[in-house]
N, C-alpha and C positions, 0 to 999 in steps of 0.2 A: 504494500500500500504506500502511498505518498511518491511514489515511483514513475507519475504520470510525464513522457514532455513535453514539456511547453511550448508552442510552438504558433503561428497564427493559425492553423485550423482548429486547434484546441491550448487558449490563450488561460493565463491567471488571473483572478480577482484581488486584488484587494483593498480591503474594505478601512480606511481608516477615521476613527471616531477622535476627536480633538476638543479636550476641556478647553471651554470660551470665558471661564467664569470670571470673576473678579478676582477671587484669589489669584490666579494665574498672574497678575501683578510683581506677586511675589517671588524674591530671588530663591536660586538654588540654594542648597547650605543655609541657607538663612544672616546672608550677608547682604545688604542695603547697597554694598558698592557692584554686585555680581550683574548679569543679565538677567532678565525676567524668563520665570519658568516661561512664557509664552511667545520670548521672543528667540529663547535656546530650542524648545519646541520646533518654531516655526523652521529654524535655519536647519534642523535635523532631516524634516519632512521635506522641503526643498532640495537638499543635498540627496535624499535619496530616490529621488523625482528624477533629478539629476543624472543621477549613476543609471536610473532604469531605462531615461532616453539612448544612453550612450550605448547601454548592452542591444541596445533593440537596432540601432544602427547599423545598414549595412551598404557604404559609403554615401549617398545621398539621400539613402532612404529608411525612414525608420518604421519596421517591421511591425506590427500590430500582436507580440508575443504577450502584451501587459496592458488589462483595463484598471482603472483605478475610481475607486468614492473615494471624498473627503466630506466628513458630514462635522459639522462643527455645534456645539453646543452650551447655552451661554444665555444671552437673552431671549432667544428661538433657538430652534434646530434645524439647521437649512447646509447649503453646500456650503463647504470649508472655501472652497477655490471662488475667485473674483474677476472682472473682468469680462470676457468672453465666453468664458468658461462657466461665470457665475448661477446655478441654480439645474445646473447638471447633474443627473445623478451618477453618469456610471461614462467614463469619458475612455479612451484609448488613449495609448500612450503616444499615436502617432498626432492627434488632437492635441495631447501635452504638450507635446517639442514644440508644435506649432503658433501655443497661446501664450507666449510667459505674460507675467504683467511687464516685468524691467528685467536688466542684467544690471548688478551693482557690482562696484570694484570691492573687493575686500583684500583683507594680509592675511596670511597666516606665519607661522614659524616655521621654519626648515633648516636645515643644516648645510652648512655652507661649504663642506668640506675638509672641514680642519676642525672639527667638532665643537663651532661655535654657532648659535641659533640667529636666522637671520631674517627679517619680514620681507616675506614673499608676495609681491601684489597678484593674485586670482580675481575669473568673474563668477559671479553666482549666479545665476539665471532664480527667480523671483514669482512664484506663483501661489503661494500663499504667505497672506500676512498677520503681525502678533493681532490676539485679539483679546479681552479680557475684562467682560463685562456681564452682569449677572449672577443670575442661579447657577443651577449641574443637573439640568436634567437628562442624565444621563439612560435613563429607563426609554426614554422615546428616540435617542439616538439608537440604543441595540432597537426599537423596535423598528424603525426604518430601514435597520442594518439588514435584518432578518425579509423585511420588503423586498430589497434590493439583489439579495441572495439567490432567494426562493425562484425567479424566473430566470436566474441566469443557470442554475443546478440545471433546468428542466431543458432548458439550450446547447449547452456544455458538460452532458451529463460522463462523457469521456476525459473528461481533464483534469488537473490539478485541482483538487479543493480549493473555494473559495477564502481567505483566511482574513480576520478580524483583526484590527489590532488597536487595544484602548489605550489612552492616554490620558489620567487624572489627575488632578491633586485633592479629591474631595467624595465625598460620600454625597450618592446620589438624592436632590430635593425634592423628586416628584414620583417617589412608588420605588417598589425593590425591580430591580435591573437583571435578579440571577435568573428569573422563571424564562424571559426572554433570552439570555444567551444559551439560557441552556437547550431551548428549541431553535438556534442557529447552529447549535453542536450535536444535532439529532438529522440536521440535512445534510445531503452528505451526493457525492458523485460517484461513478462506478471506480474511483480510486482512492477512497475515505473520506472522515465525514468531515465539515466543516470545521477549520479553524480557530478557535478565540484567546487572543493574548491581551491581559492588561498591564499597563505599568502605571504604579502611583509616583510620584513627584516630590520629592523633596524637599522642606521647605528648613532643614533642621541638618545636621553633621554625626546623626548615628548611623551605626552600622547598615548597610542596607541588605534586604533577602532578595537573593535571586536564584529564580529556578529551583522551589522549595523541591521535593517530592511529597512535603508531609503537613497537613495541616495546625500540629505540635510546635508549638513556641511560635507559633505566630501571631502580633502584639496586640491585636486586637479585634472584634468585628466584623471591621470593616477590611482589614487585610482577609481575614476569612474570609467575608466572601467574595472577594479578588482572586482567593484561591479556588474557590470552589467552580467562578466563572470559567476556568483557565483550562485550557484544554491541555491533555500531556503533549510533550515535546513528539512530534514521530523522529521517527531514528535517524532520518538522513539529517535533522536539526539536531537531535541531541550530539550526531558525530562535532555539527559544525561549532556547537557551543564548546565541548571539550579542547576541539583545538583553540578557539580563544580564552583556553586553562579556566573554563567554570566546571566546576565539581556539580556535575549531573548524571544521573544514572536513570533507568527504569524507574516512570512515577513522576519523572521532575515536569514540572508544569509552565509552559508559559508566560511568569508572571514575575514581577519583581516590584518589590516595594521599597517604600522610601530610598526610592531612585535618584542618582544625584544624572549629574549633564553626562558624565564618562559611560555612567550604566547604561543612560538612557538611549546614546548612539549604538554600545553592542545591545540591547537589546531588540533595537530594530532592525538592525542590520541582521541579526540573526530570524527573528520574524520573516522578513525578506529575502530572505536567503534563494528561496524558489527563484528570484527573479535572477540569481546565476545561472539558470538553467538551459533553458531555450533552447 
C-alpha cells in the first residue's frame, strides 16, 4: 500500500488546512523579536509550492503530477490562496506555477567556502500570505477537507491517497474536529486510505513531541486529540523520517506538537514527501 505512482494520469492531492486565527500573531518560542507563527507558516507553505513546481517540471512545461487545496481558517473558512487563484478549491500545480501573487528577493545563509556563513540573495515566488485574525474553526475546515476529498477518491480511485495536512496553534472554537477526520481517514483509494497529519505550533521553548507512537505522556487534551486525529506514518514515510534521524517505529503517527519553525519544515516536508515521487 502507499506504493501508488504518481504521475498525470493518476496525480496526488493534497489537502492543506492553515490556522488564520489571531493567535497566529504570535512568535515561535515565545520571543516578541522572532517571526510570527503565520508568517514562518506562510514562507514554509510557499517554499514547498515551490519545490512541487520545480519536481513537476519538464523543461518548459510543468506536468500536472500535483493538485493542491489550501483552505485557511480564521474569521471564515475559505481558500488559503489569493489573487487569481483566490476561492478555488482544488487547483493543479500547472495553474500554481502559472499564478504567483509576486516573486520577493530574500537572503539566506550559506557557506562560502572556507566555513564562514554568508547572505545569499534568493527569489521566492509568493502565493500565499500571513494571515491572523479571529477564531479556529477548525471543525469546518476538516469538514470541507472531507468535501473536497470525497469526489476526487471517486475520480482517482487508482492513485496515491489523498493526504491532509493540519497546521495549529489552538484548540478548535466551533465543535470537536476528531469525528470528521476521522471519516477522511475511512476514505481511502485502491492504494490506502486517506491521509491526516497535524502539527501544533509553538508558542513556548519546551521540549516538542514528534511522531508519538503512543498516546502516554502526552500533555494534554488537546495534544490527545491531535493524536488520535493522526493517521500512522505508512512505511515509505516512516523510512523517510528515520533518515532525517526521528526515532519512529510501527504506530508513530503523523503528528507533532509544540512544534517550533525547525520541526515545522521537517514535518512537512516529510508529509510531502509523495511529491518526490512522480
Amino acid at each position: 500500500m502507499y506504493k501508488a505512482e504518481i504521475s498525470r494520469k493518476n496525480p496526488a492531492l493534497f489537502v492543506f488546512l492553515l490556522d488564520q486565527s489571531t493567535s497566529m500573531e504570535d512568535p515561535f518560542g515565545g520571543s516578541r523579536s522572532e517571526q510570527s507563527k503565520a508568517a514562518g507558516l506562510t514562507d514554509i507553505v510557499n517554499s514547498v509550492f515551490y519545490d512541487m513546481v520545480v519536481k513537476a517540471r519538464d523543461g518548459e512545461t510543468t506536468k500536472n503530477y500535483y493538485y493542491i487545496s489550501v483552505i485557511g481558517y480564521g474569521d471564515d473558512v475559505s481558500s488559503g490562496l489569493s489573487g487569481s487563484l483566490s476561492g478555488k478549491q482544488i487547483i493543479s500545480i500547472e495553474e500554481l506555477a502559472n499564478n504567483t501573487l509576486r516573486v520577493e528577493k530574500r537572503e539566506k545563509k550559506e557557506s562560502d567556502g572556507t566555513g564562514q556563513l554568508v547572505e545569499k540573495p534568493y527569489k521566492m515566488p509568493i502565493w500565499v500570505d500571513p494571515v491572523a485574525s479571529g477564531m479556529t474553526p477548525m471543525r469546518e475546515a476538516f469538514l470541507q477537507a472531507k468535501e473536497i476529498i470525497e469526489p476526487w477518491i471517486s475520480d482517482h480511485s487508482e492513485g496515491f491517497p489523498p493526504i491532509v495536512i493540519n497546521v495549529t496553534d489552538g484548540e478548535a472554537n466551533d465543535g470537536d474536529p476528531e469525528e470528521i477526520a476521522e471519516d477522511i481517514k475511512q476514505l481511502k483509494t485502491n492504494d490506502g486510505n486517506a491521509l491526516v497529519f497535524n502539527a501544533h505550533l509553538s508558542s513556548s521553548r519546551s521540549i516538542p513531541i514528534q511522531f508519538p507512537d503512543r498516546i502516554d505522556g502526552l500533555p494534554d487534551d488537546f495534544a490527545k486529540m491531535l493524536f488520535r486525529m493522526s493517521s500512522n506514518l505508512p512505511q515509505p514515510m516512516l523510512e523517510v523520517a528515520k533518515a532525517e534521524s526521528f526515532i519512529v517505529g510501527e504506530g508513530s503517527r503523523g503528528f507533532v506538537f509544540n512544534s517550533d519553525f525547525v520541526n515545522l519544515v521537517q514535518f512537512i516536508n516529510i508529509g510531502t514527501r509523495p511529491a518526490n515521487r512522480g
